[in-house]
C-alpha positions in Angstrom: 12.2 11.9 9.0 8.6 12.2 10.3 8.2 15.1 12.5 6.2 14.0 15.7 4.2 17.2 17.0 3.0 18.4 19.8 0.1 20.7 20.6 0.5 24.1 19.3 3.2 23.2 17.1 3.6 23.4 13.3 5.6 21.7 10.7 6.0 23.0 7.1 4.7 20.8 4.3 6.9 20.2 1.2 3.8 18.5 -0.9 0.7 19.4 -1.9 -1.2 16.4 -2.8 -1.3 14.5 0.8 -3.7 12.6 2.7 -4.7 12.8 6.5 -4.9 10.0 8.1 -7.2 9.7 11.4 -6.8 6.4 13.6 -8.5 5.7 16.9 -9.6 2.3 18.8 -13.8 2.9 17.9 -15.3 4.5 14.8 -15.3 8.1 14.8 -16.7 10.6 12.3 -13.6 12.8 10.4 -14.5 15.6 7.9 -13.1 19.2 7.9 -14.0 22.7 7.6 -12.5 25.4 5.4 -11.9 28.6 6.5 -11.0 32.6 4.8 -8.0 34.6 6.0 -10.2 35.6 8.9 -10.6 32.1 10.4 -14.4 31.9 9.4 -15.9 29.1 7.9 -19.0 31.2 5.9 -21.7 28.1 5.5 -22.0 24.2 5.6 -21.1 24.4 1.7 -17.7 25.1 3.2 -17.7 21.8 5.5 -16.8 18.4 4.1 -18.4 15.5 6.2 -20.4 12.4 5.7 -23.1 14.2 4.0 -21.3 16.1 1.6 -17.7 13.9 2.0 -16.2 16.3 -1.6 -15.4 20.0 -1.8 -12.7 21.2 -4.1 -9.0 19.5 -3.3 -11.0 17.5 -0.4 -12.4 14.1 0.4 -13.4 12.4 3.4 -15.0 9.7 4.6 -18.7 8.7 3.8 -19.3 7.2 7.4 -17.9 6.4 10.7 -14.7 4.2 11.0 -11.7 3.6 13.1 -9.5 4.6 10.3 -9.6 7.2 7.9 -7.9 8.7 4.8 -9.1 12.4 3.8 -7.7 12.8 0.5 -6.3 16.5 0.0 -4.9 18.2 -2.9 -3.9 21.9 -1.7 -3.2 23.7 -5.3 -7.1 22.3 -6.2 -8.2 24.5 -2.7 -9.8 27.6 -3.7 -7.7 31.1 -3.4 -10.3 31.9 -0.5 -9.3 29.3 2.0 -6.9 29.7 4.0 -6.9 27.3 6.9 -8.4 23.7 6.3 -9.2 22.5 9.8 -9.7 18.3 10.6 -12.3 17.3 13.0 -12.5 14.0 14.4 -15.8 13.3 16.5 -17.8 10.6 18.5 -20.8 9.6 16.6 -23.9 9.5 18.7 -25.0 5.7 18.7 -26.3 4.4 21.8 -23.6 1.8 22.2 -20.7 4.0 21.6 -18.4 6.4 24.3 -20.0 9.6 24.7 -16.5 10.9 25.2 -13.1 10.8 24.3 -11.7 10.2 27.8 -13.0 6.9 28.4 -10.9 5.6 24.7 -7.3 5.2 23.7 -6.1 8.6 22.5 -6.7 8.9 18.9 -4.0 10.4 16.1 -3.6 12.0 13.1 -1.2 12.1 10.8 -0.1 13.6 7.3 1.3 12.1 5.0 2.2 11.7 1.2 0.2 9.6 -1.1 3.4 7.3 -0.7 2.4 6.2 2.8 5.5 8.4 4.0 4.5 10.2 6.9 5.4 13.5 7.0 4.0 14.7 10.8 1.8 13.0 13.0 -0.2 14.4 16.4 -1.6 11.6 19.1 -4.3 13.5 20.5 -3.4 12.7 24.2 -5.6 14.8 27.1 -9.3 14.3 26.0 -11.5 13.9 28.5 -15.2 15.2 28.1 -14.8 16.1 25.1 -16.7 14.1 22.0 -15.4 16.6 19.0 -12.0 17.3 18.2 -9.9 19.7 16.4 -7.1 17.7 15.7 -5.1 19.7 13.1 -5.2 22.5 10.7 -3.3 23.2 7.4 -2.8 27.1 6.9 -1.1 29.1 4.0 2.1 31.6 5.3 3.6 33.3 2.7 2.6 31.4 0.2 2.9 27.9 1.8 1.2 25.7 3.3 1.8 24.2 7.2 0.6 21.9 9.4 -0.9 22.5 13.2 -1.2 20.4 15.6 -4.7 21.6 17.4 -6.0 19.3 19.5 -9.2 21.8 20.6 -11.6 19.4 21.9 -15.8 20.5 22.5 -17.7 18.8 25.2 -20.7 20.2 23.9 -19.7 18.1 20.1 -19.9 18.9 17.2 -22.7 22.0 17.2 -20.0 24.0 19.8 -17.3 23.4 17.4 -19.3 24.6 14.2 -20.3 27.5 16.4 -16.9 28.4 17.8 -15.7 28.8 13.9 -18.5 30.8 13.1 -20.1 28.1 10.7 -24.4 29.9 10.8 -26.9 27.1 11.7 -24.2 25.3 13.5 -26.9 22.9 15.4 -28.7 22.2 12.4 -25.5 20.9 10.7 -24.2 18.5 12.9 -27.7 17.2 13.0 -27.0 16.7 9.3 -23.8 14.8 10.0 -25.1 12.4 12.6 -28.2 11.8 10.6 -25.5 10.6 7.6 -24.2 8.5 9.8 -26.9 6.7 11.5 -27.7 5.9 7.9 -24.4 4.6 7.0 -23.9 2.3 10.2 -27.6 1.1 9.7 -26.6 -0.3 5.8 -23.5 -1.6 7.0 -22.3 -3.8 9.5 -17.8 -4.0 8.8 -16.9 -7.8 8.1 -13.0 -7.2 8.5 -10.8 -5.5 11.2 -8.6 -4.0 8.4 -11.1 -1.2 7.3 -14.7 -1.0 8.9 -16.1 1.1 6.0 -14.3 -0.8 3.1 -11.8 2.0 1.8 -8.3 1.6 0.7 -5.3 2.9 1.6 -2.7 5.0 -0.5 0.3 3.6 -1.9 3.8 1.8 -0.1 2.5 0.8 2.9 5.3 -1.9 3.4 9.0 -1.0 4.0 12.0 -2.5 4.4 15.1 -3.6 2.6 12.8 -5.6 -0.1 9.5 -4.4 -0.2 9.4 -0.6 -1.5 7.5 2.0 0.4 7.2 3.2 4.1 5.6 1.9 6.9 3.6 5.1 8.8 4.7 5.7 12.1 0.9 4.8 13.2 1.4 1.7 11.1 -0.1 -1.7 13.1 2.0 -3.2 15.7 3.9 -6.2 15.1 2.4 -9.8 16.0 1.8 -10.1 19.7 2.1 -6.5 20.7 0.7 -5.3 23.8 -1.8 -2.5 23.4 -0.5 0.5 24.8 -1.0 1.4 28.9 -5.0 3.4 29.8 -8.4 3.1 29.5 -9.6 1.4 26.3 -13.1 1.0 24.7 -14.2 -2.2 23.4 -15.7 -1.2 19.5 -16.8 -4.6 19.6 -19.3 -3.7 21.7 -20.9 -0.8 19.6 -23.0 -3.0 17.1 -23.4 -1.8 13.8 -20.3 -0.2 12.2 -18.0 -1.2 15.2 -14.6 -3.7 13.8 -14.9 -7.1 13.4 -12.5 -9.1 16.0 -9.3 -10.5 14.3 -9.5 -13.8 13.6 -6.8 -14.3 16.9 -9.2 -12.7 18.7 -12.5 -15.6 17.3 -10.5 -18.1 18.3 -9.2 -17.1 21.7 -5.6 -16.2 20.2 -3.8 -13.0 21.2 -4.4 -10.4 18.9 -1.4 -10.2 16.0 -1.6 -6.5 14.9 -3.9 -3.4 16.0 -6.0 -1.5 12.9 -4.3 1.9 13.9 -2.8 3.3 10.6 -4.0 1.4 7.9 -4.4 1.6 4.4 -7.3 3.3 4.3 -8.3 5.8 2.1 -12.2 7.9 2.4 -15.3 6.9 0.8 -15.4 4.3 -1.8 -14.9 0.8 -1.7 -17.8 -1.8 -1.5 -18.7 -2.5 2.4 -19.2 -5.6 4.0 -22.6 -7.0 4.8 -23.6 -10.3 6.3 -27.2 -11.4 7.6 -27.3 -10.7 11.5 -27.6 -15.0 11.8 -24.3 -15.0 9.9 -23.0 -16.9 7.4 -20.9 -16.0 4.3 -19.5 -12.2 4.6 -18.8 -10.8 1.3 -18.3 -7.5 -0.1 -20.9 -5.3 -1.1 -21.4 -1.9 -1.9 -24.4 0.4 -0.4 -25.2 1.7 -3.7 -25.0 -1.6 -5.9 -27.3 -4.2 -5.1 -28.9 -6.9 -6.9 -32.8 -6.8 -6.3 -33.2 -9.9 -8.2 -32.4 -11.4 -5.4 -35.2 -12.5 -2.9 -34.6 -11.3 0.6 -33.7 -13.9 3.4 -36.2 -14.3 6.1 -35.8 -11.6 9.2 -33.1 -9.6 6.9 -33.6 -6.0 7.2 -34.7 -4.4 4.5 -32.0 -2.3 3.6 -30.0 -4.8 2.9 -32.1 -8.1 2.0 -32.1 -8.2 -1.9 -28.2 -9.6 -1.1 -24.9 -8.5 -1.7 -22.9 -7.1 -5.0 -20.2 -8.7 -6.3 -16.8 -6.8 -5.3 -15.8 -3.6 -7.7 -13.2 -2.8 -9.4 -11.7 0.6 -8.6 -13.7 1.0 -5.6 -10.8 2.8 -3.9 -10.3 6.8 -3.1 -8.0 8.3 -5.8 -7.6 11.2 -8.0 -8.0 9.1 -11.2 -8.8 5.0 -11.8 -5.2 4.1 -11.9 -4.6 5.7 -8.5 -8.0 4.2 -6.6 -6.6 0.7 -8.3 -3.4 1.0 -6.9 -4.9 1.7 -3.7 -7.1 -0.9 -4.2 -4.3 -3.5 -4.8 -2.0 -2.8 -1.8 -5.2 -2.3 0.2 -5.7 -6.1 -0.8 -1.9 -6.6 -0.2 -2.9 -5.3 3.6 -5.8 -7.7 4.1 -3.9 -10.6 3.2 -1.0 -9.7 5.4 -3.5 -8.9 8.2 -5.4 -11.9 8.0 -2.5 -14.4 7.7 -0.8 -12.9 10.6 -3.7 -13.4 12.6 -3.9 -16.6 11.7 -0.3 -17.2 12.4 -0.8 -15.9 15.8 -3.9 -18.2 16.9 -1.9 -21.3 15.9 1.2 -20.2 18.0 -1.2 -19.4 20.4 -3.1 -22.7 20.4 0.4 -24.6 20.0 1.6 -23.1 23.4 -1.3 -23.8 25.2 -1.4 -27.2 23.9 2.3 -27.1 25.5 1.3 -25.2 29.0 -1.8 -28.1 29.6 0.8 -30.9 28.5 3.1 -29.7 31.2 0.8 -29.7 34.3 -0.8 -32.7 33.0 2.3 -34.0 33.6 3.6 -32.2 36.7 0.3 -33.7 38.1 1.0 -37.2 40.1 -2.5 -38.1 39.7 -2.9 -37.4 35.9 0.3 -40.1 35.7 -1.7 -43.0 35.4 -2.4 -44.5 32.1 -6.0 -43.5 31.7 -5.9 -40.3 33.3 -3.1 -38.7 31.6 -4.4 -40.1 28.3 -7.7 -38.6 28.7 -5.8 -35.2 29.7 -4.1 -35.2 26.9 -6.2 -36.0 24.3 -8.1 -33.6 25.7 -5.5 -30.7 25.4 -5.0 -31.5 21.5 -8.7 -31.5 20.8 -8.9 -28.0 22.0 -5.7 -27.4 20.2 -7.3 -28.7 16.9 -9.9 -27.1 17.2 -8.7 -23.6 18.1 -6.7 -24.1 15.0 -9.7 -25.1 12.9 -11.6 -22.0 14.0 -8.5 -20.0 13.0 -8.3 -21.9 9.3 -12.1 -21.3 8.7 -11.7 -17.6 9.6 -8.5 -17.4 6.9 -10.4 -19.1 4.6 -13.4 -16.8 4.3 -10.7 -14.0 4.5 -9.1 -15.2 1.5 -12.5 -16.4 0.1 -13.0 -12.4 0.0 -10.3 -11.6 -1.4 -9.8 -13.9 -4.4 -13.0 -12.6 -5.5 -11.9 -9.3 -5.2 -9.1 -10.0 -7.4 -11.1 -11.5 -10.1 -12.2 -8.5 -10.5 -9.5 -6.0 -9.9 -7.3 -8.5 -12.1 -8.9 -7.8 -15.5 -9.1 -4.0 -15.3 -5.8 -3.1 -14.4 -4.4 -0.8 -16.9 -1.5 -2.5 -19.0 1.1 -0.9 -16.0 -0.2 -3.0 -13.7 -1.1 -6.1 -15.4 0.0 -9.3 -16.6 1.5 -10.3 -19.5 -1.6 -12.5 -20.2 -4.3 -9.8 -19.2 -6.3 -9.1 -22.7 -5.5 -5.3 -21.8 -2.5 -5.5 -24.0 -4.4 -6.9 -27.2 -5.6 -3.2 -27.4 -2.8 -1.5 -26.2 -2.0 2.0 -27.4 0.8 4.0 -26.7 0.2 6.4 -23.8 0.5 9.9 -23.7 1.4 10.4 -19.8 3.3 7.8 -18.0 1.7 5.7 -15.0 1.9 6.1 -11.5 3.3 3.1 -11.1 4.3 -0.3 -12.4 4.1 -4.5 -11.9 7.1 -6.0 -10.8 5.9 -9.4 -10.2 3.2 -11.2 -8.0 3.5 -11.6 -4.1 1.6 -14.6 -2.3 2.1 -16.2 1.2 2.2 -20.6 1.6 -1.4 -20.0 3.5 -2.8 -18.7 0.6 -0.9 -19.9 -2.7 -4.0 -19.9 -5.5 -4.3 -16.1 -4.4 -1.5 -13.5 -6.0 -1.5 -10.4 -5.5 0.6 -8.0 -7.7 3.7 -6.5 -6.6 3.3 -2.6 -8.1 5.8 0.4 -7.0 5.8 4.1 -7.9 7.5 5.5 -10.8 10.1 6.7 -11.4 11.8 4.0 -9.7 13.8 5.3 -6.7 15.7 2.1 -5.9 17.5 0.0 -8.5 16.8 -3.6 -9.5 18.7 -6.8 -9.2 17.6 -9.7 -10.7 19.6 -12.4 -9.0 21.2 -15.1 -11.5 22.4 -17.2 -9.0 21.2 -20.5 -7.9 18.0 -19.7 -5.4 19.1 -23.3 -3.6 23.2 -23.0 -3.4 23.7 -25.3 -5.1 24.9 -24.2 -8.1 22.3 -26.5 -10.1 20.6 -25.3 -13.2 23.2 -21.9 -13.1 22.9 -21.6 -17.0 19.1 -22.2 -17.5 18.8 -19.6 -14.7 21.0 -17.0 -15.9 19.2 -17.3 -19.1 15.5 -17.1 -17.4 16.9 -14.5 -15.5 17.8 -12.6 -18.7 14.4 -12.6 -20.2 12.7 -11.6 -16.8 14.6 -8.0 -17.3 13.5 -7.9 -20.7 9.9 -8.3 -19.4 10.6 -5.8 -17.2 12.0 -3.3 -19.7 9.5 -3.9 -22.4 6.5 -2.9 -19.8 8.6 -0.1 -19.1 8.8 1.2 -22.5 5.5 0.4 -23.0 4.0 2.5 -20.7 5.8 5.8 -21.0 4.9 8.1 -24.2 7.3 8.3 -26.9 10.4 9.6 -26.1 10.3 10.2 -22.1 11.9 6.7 -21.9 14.4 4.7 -23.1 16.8 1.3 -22.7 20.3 0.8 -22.8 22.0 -3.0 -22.7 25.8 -3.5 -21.3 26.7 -7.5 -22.2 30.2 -7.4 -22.3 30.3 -11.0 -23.7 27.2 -11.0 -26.0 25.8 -14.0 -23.4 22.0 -12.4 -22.9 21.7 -11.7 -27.2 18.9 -14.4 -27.4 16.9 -13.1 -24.5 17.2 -9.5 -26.0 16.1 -10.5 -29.6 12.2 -8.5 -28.5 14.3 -5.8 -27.6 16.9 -5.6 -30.6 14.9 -7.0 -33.1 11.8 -4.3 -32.7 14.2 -1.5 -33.0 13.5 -0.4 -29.5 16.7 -0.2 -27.6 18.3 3.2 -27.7 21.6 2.1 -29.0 23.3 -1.3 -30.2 24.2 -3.6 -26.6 27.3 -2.5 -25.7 30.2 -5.3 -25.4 34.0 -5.6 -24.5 35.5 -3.6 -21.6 36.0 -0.8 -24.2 31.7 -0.5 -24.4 31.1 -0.8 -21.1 33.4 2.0 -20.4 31.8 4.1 -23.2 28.1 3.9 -21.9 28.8 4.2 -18.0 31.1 6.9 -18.7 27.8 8.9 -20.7 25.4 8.2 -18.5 28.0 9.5 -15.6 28.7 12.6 -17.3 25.2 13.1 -18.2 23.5 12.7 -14.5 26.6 14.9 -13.5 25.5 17.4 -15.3 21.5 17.0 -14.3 22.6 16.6 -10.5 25.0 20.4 -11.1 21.8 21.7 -12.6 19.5 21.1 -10.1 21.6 21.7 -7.3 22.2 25.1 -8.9 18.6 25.8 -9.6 19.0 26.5 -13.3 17.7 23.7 -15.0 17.5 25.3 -18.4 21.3 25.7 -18.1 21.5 21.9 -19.3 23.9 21.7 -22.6 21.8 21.9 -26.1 20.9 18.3 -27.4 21.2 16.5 -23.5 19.0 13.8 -23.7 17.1 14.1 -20.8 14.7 11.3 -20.8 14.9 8.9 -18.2 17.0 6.0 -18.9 17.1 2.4 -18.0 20.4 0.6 -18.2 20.5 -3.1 -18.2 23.9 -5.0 -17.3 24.2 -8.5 -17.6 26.9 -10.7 -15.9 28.3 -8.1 -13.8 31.5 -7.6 -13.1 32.4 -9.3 -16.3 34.1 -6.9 -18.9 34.2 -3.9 -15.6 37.3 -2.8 -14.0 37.9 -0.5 -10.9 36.8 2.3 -13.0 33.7 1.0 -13.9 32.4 -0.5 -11.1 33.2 3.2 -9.5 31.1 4.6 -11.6 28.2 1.6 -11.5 28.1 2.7 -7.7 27.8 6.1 -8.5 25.0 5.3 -10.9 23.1 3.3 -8.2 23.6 5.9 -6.1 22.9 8.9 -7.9 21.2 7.9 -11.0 17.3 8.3 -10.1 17.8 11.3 -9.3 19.8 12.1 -12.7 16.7 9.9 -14.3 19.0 7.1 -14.8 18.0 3.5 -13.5 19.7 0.8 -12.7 18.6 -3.2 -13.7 21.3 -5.5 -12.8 20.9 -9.0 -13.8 23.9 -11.0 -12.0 25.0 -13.4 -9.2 26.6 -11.8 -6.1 29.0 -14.5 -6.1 31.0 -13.6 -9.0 32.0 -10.9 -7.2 33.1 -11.7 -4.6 36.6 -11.4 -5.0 35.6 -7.5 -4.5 35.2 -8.8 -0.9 32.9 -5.8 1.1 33.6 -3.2 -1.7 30.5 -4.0 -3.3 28.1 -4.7 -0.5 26.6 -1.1 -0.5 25.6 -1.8 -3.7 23.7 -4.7 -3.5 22.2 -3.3 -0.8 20.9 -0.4 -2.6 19.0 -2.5 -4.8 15.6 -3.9 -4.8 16.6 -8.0 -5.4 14.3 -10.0 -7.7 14.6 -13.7 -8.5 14.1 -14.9 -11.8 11.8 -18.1 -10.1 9.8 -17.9 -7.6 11.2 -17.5 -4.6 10.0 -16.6 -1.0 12.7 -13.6 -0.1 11.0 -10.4 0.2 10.9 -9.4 3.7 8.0 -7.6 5.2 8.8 -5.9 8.6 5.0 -4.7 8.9 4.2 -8.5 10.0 7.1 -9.9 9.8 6.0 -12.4 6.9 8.5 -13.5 4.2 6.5 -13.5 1.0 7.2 -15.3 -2.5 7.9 -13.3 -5.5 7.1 -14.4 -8.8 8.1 -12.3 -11.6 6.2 -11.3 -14.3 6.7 -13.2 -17.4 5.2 -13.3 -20.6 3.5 -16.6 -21.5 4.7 -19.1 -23.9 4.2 -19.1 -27.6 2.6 -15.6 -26.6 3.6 -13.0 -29.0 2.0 -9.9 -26.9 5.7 -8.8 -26.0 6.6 -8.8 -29.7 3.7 -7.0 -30.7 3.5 -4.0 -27.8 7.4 -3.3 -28.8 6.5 -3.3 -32.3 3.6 -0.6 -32.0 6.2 1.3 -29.3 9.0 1.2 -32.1 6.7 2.4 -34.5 5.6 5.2 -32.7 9.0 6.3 -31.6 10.0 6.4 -35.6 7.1 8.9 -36.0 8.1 10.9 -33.5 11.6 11.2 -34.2 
């Protein structure tokens, strides 16, 4: 659980690769300052801001935003730091606050590169104050905590520099605000969800379906009240303030807040528009195409027009980590957006209601022509507050399809499709990925755009691939059991494709041989780990191994003495497919097929069950804490995954190879090959 701090205190911190995230209601600037065991920070080489935004283990932002992500990695830190202090700090535009006290009170939070927070500090008590302290990561004994701070500096950003001994302390923060006059001036934000354009870190979205964590300063839900005290209106700042949601254009309530999001530092391409308007699309300050003439009255910096999006263009420690940033960052947007423009039609539909209802409370407005009028006149506005909503969605998601026919064709093959041409040159890795494609995810506002459905490796929830029929009905139960089938070999051959040789492997339980078509890639390449196991007397072999052998990882661990394993344990991680569960399993076995759910990830042993929940029933409640433990897919698509962020229910596709397509058959082949060599 997420510790909530309070000034002064401190929290251990069990990772060391963890990002700071800094939320407030206008942009602010965030860097940090590295101190030695004396608490001194020697010279501006030891201060990351816009300016300089990398130093060893450190990135921040490149300008000032309302959100932030500093990117940290503490074993990269040099031995001579000791405390890494966050500073959060009012940029001097003439527009802006010139203090802290007249805005909602910002926050910052730590968490893992999961989105999992890990302790979080609302910086509540500013008043003159326009730079912060907000908190500080220290080494005791070896370790590394976090402080909650909170040390605020009327005098800005030269009296904190000067209070940690940093020499030249005025002509520094100079430096800073300079950097960031330059960056608002190149930019003006098209999008609410993240001013200068960076993405956000991994898992974002949490509940029962969608994997990850929501942060505890994740956006409010749809319709939320901002919280009680003064506010600031960022709208009001001019360049590099946040674009109004499109609720907000329209005259709607607003859905969600920015506070918390996905945002990651410097990187991703920024959005620029003309100051008349027109189309925003997504540039990036250091790609532009001169070949294109400048409009009239556009300034200078930003007339020869705007880059196509980039791929990659997210913070990270390596290309597939700023892509998978990139790709839920995306996921974000198109959450946001839709739930904005969810909100402005519920908003325009009860208004439409609220005019209908004193037009007709009205005695005067009950004649013919005078109540017509009236109401024709309350479902024009209607209309067109919900055409104003529509056009604002559509050059939302505008944005983002070109984003993601960009991002779509350089995904590494973990991440992409089955048709992506990555997998004509595939090679057999040598380290496995952060994380894999499940599927695609799209909403019934946006159905030509799909954005793919990745999670963290190793998996830390099981799969179930329902075989049931998605309508009740029963209809079609074989041709979906079969489809069903094939989408877990898809989903085991990407797996096995993306690990080196010998870290992973696939076992099949079919008691009654019903899924040997759809595992012919699999059996026929040589790249199962042993024969399917049948009959009750198979299934009792295999779930009885892999419950001895996590057993004896689990003891091993627990103990500490994980070279105490048994000679010749396999301990590469294991994926075990069962199909038409609980055929073939008695009491016993679906014992230790809990256990396995339960315990297995740990024990690097997962779970793909491809079944319908209604053949078991006659377990009644036994089995319900398994299903629940797993992550359900649907071989079809299907709109079931429930997001709690927005409180949208998206459609999942899975990911399926193509047909006539023989990329499945020849990715196993080159993995089976490569495991013979290396046995």
């Amino acid at each position: 659980m997420a510790a909530e701090l309070v000034r002064g205190q401190n929290h251990p911190l069990s990772r060391t690769r963890i990002e700071i995230r800094i939320s407030a209601d206008v942009p602010v600037v965030a860097g940090a300052t590295l101190a030695d065991d004396s608490g001194r920070v020697r010279g501006a080489d030891r201060v990351a801001h816009p300016g300089a935004p990398t130093l060893p283990g450190l990135e921040v932002s490149r300008q000032a935003a309302a959100e932030h992500r500093l990117a940290v990695d503490l074993d990269a830190m040099p031995e001579t730091v000791y405390r890494l202090s966050v500073l959060i700090a009012l940029p001097a535009t003439p527009d802006g606050p010139p203090r802290f006290g007249v805005v909602r009170a910002p926050r910052a939070a730590v968490t893992g590169l999961d989105g999992a927070e890990i302790a979080g500090y609302t910086l509540t008590g500013l008043d003159a104050e326009s730079a912060v302290i907000a908190l500080e990561l220290y080494r005791r004994q070896g370790a590394w905590k976090v402080r909650a701070v909170g040390q605020g500096y009327a005098g800005g950003l030269t009296a904190l520099f000067t209070d940690q001994g940093v020499p030249q302390a005025a002509e520094l923060a100079r430096g800073i605000e300079e950097a960031v006059a330059q960056g608002l001036a190149r930019s003006i934000p098209a999008r609410a969800t993240d001013t200068d354009r960076t993405r956000r870190t991994a898992a974002s979205v949490a509940g029962s379906d969608l994997p990850g964590g929501t942060s505890a300063a994740g956006p409010e839900p749809a319709g939320t009240a901002p919280a009680a005290g003064p506010s600031y209106d960022p709208r009001a700042t001019g360049a590099g303030s946040v674009r109004p949601t499109p609720a907000d254009e329209v005259g709607g309530p607003q859905p969600a807040s920015d506070a918390g999001s996905f945002s990651d530092g410097p990187g991703i391409a920024e959005a620029a528009t003309s100051p008349a308007g027109g189309p925003v699309d997504y540039t990036h300050p250091k790609r532009r195409q001169a070949s294109t003439p400048p409009a009239p009255g556009t300034p200078a910096q930003v007339a020869d027009g705007p880059a196509p999006p980039v791929a990659g263009d997210a913070v990270g420690w390596s290309m597939d980590e700023r892509l998978y940033n990139q790709v839920w960052g995306m996921f974000e947007d198109l959450a946001r957006s839709t739930a904005a423009y969810r909100s402005a039609v519920d908003f325009a539909e009860s208004r439409l209601e609220k005019e209908l209802d004193q037009v007709l409370s009205d005695p005067r407005s009950r004649l013919a022509s005078t109540g017509d009028a009236a109401r024709e006149a309350a479902r024009a506005r209607q209309a067109e507050l919900v055409d104003q909503a529509r056009a604002v969605l559509d050059r939302d998601l505008a944005q983002l399809t070109a984003e993601s026919e960009v991002v779509e064709p350089a995904l590494p093959p973990a991440y992409a499709g089955w048709d992506n041409p990555v997998w004509h040159g595939y090679r057999v890795p040598t380290e496995p990925p952060m994380a894999v494609r499940l599927g695609d995810l799209h909403l019934p506002e946006s159905t030509p755009l799909r954005i793919p459905l990745l999670v963290r490796l190793p998996l830390e929830r099981g799969l179930w691939i329902d075989s049931g029929s998605l309508d009740g009905t029963g209809s079609d139960t074989g041709e979906l059991r079969h489809l069903a089938m094939h989408t877990a070999v898809a989903l085991a051959a990407r797996l096995l494709a993306v690990h080196p040789v010998g870290e992973f492997g696939v076992e099949v339980i079919d008691p009654a041989g019903a899924g040997a078509s759809a595992l012919t890639p699999l059996t026929g390449t040589g790249t199962l780990a042993a024969p399917p196991a049948t009959g009750a007397a198979g299934v009792a072999a295999v779930l009885g191994r892999l419950t001895e052998r996590v057993d004896l990882v689990q003891m091993a661990l627990r103990g500490g003495a994980p070279d105490a394993l048994p000679p010749g344990l396999d301990t590469s991680r294991r994926l075990l497919i069962v199909n038409d569960f609980p055929h073939g399993f008695d009491d016993r076995a679906v014992t230790q097929l809990r256990y396995l759910a339960d315990e297995g990830p740990d024990g690097g042993v997962h779970l793909l069950l491809v079944a319908d929940r209604e053949d078991a029933a006659a377990y009644g409640p036994l089995l319900d804490p398994l299903w629940r433990s797993l992550m359900r897919l649907t071989p079809a698509p299907d709109d079931h995954l429930a997001d709690p962020w927005v409180g949208h229910a998206w459609t999942y596709e899975p990911c399926l190879v193509p047909d006539g397509s023989q990329v499945l058959q020849q990715v196993l082949t080159q993995a089976a090959a490569a495991r013979t060599k290396h046995t």
